[in-house]
C-alpha positions as CSV (number, residue, x, y, z in Angstrom):
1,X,95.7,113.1,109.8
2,X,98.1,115.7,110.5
3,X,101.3,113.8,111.9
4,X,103.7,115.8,109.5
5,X,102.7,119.0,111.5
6,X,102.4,117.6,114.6
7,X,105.9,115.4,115.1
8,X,108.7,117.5,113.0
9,X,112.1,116.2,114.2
10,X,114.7,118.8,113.6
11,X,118.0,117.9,112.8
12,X,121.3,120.7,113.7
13,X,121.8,120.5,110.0
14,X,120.6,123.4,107.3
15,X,119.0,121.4,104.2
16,X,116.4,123.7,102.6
17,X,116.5,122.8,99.0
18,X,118.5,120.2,96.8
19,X,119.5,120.5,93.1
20,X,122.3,118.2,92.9
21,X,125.1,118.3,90.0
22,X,124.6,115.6,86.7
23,X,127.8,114.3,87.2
24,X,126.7,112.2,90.2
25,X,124.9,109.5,87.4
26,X,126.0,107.0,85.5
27,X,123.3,107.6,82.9
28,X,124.4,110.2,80.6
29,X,122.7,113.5,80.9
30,X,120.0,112.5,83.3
31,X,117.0,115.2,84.1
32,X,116.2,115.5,87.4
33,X,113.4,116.0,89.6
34,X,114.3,119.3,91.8
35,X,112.8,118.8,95.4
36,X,112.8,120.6,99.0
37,X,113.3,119.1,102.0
38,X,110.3,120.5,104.3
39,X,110.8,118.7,107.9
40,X,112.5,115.0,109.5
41,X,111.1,112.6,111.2
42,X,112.6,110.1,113.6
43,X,113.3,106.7,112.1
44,X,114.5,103.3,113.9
45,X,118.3,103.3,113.1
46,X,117.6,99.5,113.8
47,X,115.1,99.2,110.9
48,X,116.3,97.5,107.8
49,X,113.5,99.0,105.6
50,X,112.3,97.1,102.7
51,X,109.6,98.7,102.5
52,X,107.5,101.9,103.5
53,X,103.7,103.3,102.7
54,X,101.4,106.0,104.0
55,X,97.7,104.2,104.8
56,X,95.3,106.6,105.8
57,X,97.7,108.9,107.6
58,X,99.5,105.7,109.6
59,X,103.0,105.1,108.3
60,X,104.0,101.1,107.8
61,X,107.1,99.3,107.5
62,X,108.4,96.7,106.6
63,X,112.1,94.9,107.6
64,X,114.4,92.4,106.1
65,X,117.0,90.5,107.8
66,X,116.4,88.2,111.3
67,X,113.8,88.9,112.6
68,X,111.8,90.7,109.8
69,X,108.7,92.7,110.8
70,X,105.5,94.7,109.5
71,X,104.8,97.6,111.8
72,X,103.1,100.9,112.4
73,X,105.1,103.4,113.2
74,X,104.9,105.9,115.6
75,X,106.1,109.5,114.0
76,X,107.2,111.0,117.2
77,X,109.1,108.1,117.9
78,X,110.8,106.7,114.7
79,X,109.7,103.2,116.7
80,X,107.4,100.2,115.3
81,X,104.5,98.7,116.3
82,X,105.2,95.4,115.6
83,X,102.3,93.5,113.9
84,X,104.0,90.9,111.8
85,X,107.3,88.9,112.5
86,X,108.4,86.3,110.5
87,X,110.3,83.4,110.9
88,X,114.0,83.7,110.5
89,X,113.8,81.5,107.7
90,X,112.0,84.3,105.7
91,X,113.6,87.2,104.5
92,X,110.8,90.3,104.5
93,X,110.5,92.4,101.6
94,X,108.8,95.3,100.3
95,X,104.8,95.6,101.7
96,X,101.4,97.4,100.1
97,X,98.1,97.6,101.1
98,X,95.1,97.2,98.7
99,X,91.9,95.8,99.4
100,X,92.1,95.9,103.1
101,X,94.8,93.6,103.0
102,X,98.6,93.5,103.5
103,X,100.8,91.8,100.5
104,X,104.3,91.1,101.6
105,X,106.9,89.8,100.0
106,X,110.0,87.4,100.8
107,X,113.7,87.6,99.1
108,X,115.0,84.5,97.8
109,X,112.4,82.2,99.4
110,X,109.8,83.2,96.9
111,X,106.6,83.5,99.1
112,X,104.3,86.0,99.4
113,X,102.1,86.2,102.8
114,X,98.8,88.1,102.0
115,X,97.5,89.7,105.6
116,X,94.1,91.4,107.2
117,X,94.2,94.7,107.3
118,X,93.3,95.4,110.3
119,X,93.7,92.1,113.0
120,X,97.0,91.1,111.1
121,X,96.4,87.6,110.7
122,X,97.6,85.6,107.6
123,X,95.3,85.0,105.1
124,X,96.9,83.2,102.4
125,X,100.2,82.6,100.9
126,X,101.5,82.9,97.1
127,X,104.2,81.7,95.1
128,X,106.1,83.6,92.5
129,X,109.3,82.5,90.4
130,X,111.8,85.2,90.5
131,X,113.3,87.6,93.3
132,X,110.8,89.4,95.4
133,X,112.3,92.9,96.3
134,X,109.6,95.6,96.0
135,X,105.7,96.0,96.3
136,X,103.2,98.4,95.2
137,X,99.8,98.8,93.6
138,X,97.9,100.8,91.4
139,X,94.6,100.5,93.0
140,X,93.7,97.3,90.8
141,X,96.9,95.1,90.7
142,X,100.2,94.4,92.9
143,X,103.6,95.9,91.3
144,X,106.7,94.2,92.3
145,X,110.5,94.4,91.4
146,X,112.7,91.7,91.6
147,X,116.1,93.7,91.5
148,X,116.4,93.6,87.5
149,X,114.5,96.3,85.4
150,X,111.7,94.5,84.7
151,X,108.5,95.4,87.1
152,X,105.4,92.4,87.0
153,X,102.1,93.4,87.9
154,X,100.0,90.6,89.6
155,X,96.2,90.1,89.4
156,X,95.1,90.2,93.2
157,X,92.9,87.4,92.3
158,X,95.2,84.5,91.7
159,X,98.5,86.6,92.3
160,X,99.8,85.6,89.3
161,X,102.2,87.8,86.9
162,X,99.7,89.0,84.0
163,X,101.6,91.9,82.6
164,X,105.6,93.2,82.3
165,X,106.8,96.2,82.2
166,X,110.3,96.5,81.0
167,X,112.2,100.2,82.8
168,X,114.3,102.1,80.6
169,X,115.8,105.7,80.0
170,X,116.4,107.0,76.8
171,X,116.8,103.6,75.3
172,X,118.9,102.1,78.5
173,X,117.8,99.8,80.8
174,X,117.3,100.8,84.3
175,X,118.0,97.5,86.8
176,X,118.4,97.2,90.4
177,X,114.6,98.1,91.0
178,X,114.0,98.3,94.2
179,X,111.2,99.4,96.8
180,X,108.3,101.0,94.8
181,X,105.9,103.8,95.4
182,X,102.8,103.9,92.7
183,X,101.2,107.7,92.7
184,X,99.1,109.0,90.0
185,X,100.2,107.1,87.1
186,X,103.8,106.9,87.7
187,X,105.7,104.2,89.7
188,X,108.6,105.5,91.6
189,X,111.7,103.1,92.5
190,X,114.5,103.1,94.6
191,X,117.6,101.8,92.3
192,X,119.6,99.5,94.8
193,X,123.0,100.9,96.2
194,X,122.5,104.2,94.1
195,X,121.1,107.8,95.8
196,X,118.7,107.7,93.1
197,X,115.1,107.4,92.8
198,X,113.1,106.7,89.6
199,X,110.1,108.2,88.1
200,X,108.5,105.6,85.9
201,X,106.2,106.0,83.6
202,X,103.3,103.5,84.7
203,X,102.6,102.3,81.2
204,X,105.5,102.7,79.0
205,X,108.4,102.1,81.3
206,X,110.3,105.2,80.4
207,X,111.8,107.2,83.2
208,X,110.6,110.9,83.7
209,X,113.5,111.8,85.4
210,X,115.7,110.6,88.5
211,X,115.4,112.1,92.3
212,X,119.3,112.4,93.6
213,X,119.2,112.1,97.3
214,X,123.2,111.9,97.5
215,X,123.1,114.9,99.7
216,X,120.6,113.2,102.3
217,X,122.7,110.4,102.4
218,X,126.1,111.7,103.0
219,X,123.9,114.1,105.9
220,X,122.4,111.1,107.5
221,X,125.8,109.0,107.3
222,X,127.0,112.0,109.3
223,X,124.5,110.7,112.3
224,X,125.0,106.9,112.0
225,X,128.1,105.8,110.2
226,X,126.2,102.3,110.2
227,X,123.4,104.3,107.6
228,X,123.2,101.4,104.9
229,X,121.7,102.1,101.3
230,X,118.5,104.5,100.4
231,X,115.4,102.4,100.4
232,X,112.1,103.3,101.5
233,X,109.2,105.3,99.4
234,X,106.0,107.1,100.7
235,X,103.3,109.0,99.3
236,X,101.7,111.3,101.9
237,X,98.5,112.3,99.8
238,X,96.8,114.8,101.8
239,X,99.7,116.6,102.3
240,X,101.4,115.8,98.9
241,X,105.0,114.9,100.6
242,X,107.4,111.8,99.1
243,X,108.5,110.3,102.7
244,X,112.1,109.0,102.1
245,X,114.7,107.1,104.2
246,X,116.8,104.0,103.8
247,X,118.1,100.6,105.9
248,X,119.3,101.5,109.7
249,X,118.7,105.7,108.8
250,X,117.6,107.2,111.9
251,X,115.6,110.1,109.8
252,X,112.7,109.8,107.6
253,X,113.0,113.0,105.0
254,X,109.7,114.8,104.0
255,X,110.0,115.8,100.5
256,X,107.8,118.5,98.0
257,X,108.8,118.2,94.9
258,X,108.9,121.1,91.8
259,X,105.8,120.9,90.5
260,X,107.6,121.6,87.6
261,X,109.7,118.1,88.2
262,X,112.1,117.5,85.8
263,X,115.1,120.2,85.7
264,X,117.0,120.4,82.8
């Protein structure tokens, strides 16, 4: 699938590469992951994105707020198929896809809605106890945040919590885990109401280093004032790109990363 090449949406803004200043963290002498913006793509300035994923080259999203929705969508566009829309009463959260089904989450309601793949109808709901916010997988079990810095990974089975992983850096906590994108051993997370994104070690919690995508922000603030918060993490594998964008951004950034990563 070659929808990177085929749909680049240029903006009349020069952004090549990004190594942004330390001082910008609250964490004290943070590394960070040096990356290169490559193309944009249009993104629904309407969407409040909980949660994004690449699925064999088809980009999915998923909304909070009224109205929340699961959709494809179009890369030329920025605009959704809608496949799912809940009922007002639910408030969507993050989305992954393992198994040829859809797992979604809910905010404060507590329910999960497990989906076909491919007709979209609702299979089964689950139950969990704390905050549902973000939604991954690592090929085997669901990861999920629920906005502190503790990550749960669920057996698919009975979608019950079966392991924790507690997120720290250098001996600090890192809370306000957000929407999570798993990729090759490491779990990456959008910290809520910061530019930053996380790379987490997958087993031990520790943070490899933090993404700063302050500059993207105040960019994309320049084209909609009403840009809310970063949120939204996809892993394009065949073309080894981090899609990034955030709630009511009307770009989706294509990111390669140093292969080196971390910069001291």
């Amino acid at each position: 699938m070659k929808f990177l090449l085929l749909f680049i949406f240029t903006i009349g803004l020069s952004i090549t590469s990004c190594s942004p200043s330390k001082e910008k963290f609250s964490l004290a002498n943070p590394e960070l992951i040096s990356y290169k913006v490559e193309q944009t793509m249009p993104h629904d300035p309407e969407a409040y994105t909980q949660g994004l994923l690449v699925h064999k080259g088809k980009i999915y999203e998923s909304t909070g707020r009224e109205g929340s929705w699961i959709g494809i969508v179009d890369p030329s566009t920025g605009k959704p198929d809608k496949k799912v829309v809940l009922d007002n009463k639910y408030f969507g959260e993050g989305i992954t896809i393992l198994n040829d089904k859809i797992y979604q989450l809910t905010w404060q309601q507590k329910v999960g809605f497990v989906y076909d793949l491919e007709t979209f109808e609702l299979l089964r709901e689950f139950k969990y106890s704390n905050e549902g916010w973000g939604l991954t997988d690592d090929g085997k079990n669901l990861i999920m945040s629920d906005g502190s810095n503790s990550l749960s990974f669920l057996d698919t089975a009975s979608l019950t919590t079966i392991n924790k992983l507690n997120v720290t850096y250098k001996g600090v906590a890192v809370s306000d885990l957000n929407e999570l994108e798993y990729v090759d051993g490491f779990i990456w997370a959008n910290i809520y109401q910061k530019d930053q994104i996380a790379k987490i070690d997958a087993k031990t919690g520790e943070v490899q280093g933090f993404l700063d995508l302050s500059d993207l922000t105040y960019r994309t603030r320049l084209l909609n004032p009403d840009a809310d918060v970063l949120n939204g993490i996809a892993w394009h594998e065949s073309t080894k790109s981090l899609l990034v964008t955030g709630k009511l951004w009307p770009l989706i950034y294509v990111l390669k990363l140093s292969d080196n990563l971390a910069v001291q």
